[in-house]
N, C-alpha and C positions, 0 to 999 in steps of 0.2 A: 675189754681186751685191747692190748696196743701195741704195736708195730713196731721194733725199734732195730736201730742196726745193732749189728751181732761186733761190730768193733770202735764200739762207742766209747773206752777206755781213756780217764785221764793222762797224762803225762806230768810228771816235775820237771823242774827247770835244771837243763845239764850243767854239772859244774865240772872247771880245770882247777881242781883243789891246788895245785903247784904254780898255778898264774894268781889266784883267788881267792884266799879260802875262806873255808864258811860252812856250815853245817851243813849236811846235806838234807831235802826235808822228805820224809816219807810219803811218798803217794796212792799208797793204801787206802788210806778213807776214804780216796776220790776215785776211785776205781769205776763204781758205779754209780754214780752220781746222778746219772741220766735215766737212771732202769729202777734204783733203789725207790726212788718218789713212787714208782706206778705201783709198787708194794703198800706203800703206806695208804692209798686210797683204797686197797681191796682191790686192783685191777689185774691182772695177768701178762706180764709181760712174754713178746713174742719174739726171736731174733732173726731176724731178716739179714741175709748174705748181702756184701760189700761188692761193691765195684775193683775188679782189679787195678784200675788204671789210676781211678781217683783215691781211692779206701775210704768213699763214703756208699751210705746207702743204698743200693740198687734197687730202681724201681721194678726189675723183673722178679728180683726177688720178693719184694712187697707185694706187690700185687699176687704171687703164689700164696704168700700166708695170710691174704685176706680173708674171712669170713663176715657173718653179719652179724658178731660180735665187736668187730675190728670198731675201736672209737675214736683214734687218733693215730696218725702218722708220726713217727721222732723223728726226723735224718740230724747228725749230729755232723757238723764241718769237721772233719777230723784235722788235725793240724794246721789248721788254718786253709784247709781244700774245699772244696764245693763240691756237693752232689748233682746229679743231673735233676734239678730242679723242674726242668720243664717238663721231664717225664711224672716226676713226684707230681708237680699241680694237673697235670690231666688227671692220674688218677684220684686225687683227692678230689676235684671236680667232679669227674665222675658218678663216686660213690658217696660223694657228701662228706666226707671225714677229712675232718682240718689236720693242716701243717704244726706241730710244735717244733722250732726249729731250732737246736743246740747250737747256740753260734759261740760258747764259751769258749772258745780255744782260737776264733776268727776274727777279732775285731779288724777290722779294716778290709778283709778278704770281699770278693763280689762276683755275681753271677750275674749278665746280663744288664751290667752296669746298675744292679742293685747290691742295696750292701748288704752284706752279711747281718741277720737279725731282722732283715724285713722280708725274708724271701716267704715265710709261712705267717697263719693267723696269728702264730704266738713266737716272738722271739726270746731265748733267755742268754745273758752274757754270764760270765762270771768275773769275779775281780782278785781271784784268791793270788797268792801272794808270786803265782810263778808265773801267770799272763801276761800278756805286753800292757794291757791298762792293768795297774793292780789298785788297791785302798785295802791289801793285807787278805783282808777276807770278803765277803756280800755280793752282789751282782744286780742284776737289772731283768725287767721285764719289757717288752715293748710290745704293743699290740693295736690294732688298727679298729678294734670289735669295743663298741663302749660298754658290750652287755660281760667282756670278758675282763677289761678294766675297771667295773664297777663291782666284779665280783671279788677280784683282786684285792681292790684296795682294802674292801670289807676283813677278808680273811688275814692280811697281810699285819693287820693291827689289833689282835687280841676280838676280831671279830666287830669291830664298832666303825660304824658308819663313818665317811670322812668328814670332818669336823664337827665330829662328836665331843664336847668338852664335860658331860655331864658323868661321863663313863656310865654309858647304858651299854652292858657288850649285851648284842642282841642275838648271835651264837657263839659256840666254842673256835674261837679262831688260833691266829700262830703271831708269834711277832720276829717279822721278818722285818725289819726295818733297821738300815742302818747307823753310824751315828754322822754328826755333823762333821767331823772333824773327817771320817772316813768320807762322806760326801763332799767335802774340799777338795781331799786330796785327787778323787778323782776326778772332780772337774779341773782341777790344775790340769790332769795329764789330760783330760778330752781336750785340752785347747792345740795339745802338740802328740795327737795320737799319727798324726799323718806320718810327722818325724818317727817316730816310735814303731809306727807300720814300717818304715823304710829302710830302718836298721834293720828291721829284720831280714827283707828283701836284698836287703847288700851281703848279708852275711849271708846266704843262701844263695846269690849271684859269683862270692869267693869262692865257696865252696862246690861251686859247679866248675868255677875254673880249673880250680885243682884236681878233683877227682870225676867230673861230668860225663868225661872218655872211659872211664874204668867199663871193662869186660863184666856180664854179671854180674850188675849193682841198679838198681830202678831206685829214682827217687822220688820226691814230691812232685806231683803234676801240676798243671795247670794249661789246662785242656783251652782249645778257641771260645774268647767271650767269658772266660774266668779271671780272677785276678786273686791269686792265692795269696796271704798274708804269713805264709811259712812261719807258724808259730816256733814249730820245730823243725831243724833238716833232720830228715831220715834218709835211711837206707835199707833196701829189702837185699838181700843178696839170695841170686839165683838157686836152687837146687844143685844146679853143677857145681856151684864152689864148694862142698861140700865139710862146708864148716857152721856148726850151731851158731846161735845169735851170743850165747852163753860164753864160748872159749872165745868168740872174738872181743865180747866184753873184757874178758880175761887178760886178753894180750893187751890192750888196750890198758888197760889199768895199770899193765908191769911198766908202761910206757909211762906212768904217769897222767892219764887222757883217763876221765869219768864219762860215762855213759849211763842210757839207761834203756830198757828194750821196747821195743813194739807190744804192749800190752795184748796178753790172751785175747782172745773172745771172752767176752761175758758169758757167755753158758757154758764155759768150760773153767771157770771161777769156782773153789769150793762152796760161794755163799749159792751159787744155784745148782749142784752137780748132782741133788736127784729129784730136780724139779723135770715134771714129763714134757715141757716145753724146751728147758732147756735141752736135756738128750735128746730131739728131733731136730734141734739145730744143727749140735755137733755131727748129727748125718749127714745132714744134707752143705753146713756152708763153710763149701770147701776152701774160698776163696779166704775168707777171715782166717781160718785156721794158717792157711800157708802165712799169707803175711805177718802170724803174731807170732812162728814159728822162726823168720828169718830176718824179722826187722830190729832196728837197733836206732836209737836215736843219739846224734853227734850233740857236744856242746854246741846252746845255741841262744848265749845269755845276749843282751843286748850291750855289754861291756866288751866283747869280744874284740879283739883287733883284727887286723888283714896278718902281722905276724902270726897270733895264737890262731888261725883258720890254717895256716900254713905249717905249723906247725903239729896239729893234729891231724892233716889231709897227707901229711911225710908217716905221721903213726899209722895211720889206716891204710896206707899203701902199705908200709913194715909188715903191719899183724895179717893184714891176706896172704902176703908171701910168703909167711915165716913157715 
């Protein structure tokens, strides 16, 4: 059984079709990216309620759906945010059950001047095509446990030993491996992900300029001793505005401005909707629900100028007022 947050949802990358254009890609398959895996082993996935402030993990919530089934902790960096880690590692401490820590959406983000990917026993990145490091599609593992790296590799190659050249596969494994050409490209960009972190950070520093005062609007945090890598700027908009996440996408798009929303909760996804874990969520975690109810995510491609942040930051004050 395993513990995952209940707002673990991917995001794509926003487009300004009218500044940009370019197909826009569906983020459907990656929806559950993070919860689908603990299916495929036979496990049970559990949703654990988010933090309001951060919209990652909460540990008060984990620790409630603990049992002694429980085998692994998820926290997933949602937009490049941090979870309160240091609540996650006592209880993991605690009870024995290790961190698997979703840093795919965080490259560059940090908790306690560590980086994103190393805060749990097991980190995984992604590099699909809408992240700040991309090589299209694949990602990484990083782990500090040689007995987890050793299992890894095993499975990671049709099951065969590393430097195995005889092709003895000694069980049914997977081939996860990517190709050389996608491992250039990514080490090219690892050498200027700092730059690549920092765009992102500027363009979520504009966009706090222009709309950071707004009445009714919560953004990306980045709470003391974090350092967010604002994959994406979002916006939660209060109960009192009393407008869906849906019509404002709406006005916004008459404006010419693409968006795209704060993804559900995963237990309120068709693919789990009469799983008995998932209806115990939707009771209980209120906190998920509000934010995939009201959040909306602004373009927030790395092409972006300080014009086109002003330019949608003039739309987004238009569409609340209209």
């Amino acid at each position: 059984m395993v513990r995952a947050s209940d707002g673990i949802s991917r995001q794509v990358r926003i487009r300004l079709p009218c500044l940009r254009p370019e197909r826009a890609r569906d983020g459907a398959a990656v929806l559950y990216a993070t919860s689908a895996p603990i299916d495929y082993v036979g496990a049970t996935v559990v949703f654990a309620d988010v933090d309001p402030i951060t919209w990652c993990l909460s540990p008060a919530s984990v620790e409630a759906c603990i049992t002694p089934r429980t085998k692994v902790i998820v926290p997933v960096d949602l937009y490049g945010g941090m979870p309160d880690y240091t609540g996650l590692r006592e209880l993991s401490q605690s009870l024995s059950i290790p961190i698997l820590e979703d840093a795919a959406e965080a490259i560059g983000a940090e908790y306690g001047g560590a980086r994103a990917g190393a805060l749990g026993d097991i980190g995984v990145f992604s590099f699909h095509g809408s992240k700040t490091l991309t090589t299209g599609e694949g990602g990484m593992l990083l782990t500090g446990r040689e007995d987890v790296w050793g299992r890894a590799s095993v499975l990671r190659d049709h099951g065969r030993a590393p430097g195995d050249v005889t092709f003895m596969n000694s069980e049914v494994g997977f081939k996860y491996k990517m190709s050389a050409m996608q491992a250039a490209l990514g080490l090219a960009q690892l050498e200027r992900v700092d730059e690549l972190v920092a765009k992102k950070r500027e363009t979520f520093g504009w966009y706090q300029e222009e709309l950071g005062t707004l009445p009714g609007v919560m953004w990306n945090a980045e709470p003391t001793g974090t350092r967010n890598a604002f994959w994406m700027t979002t916006a939660v908009l209060d109960a009192d505005r009393r407008i869906s996440k849906e019509a404002l996408a709406e006005r916004l798009s008459r404006r010419g401005i693409d968006t795209r929303p704060f993804f559900h909760p995963l237990s309120s996804l068709p693919a789990y909707a009469h799983r008995a874990e998932a209806i115990r969520a939707r009771g209980r975690n209120a906190t998920a629900a509000r934010l995939g109810a009201n959040g909306i995510n602004l373009p927030s491609g790395a092409s972006l100028t300080r014009s086109d942040v002003s330019r949608v930051s003039d739309a987004f004050r238009s569409a609340l007022a209209e």
